[in-house]
C-alpha positions, -999 to 999 in steps of 0.1 A, spaced: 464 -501 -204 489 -504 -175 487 -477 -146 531 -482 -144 544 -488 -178 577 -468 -179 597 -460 -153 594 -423 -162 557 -430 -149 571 -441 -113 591 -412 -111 562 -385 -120 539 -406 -93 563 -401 -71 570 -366 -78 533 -359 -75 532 -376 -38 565 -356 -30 545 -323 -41 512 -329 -25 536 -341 10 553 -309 9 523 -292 4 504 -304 29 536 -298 54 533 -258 42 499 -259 50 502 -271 87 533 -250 92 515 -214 79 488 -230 103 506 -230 135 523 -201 125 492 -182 128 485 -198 159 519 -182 172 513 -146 159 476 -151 175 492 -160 206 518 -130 206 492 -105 198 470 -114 230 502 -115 250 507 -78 238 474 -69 239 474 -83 278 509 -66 289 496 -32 272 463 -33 292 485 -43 321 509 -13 317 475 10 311 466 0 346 497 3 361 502 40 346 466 54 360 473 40 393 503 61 391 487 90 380 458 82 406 484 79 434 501 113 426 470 132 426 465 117 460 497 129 472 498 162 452 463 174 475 479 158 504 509 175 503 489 209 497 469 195 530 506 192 548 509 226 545 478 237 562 487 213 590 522 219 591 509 253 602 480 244 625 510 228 642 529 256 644 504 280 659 491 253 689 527 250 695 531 289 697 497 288 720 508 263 741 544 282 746 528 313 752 506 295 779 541 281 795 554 313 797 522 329 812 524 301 841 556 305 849 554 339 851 524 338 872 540 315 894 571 339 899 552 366 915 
């Protein structure tokens, strides 16, 4: 009993280690394949924590300027009335000085 006695019996060995290449090639492919996707996902998974961050700064940095700007006002108008104050007290001087 011969292991090669035909040469149809080459040809199926050969076929069989052509098969068991290819699989083995799938395999390792489907492997790093997954790898890649893995990789992707974190990537995404990063930017959209990123972009999270980014947006309540934004919205952290609007409140801030939404009460400062309703603070602007109230200043604005302080401003306005020392001003006024300090006109009136020019115009009292120089009219004390006249007489």
């Amino acid at each position: 009993m011969y292991l090669l006695e035909t040469s149809q019996d080459v040809l199926n060995i050969t076929k069989s280690v052509s098969i068991f290449a290819l699989a083995v090639f799938v395999c390792w492919f489907i492997y790093y394949l997954a790898r890649i996707m893995q990789q992707v996902f974190r990537a995404v998974k990063e930017m959209r924590d990123r972009l999270h961050k980014i947006d309540e700064l934004f919205k952290v940095l609007k409140e801030k300027i939404e009460s400062s700007a309703s603070y602007l006002f109230l200043i604005v108008e302080g401003i306005k009335k020392i001003v006024a104050v300090m006109s009136d007290r020019q115009e009292k001087r120089s009219q004390r000085s006249k007489k």
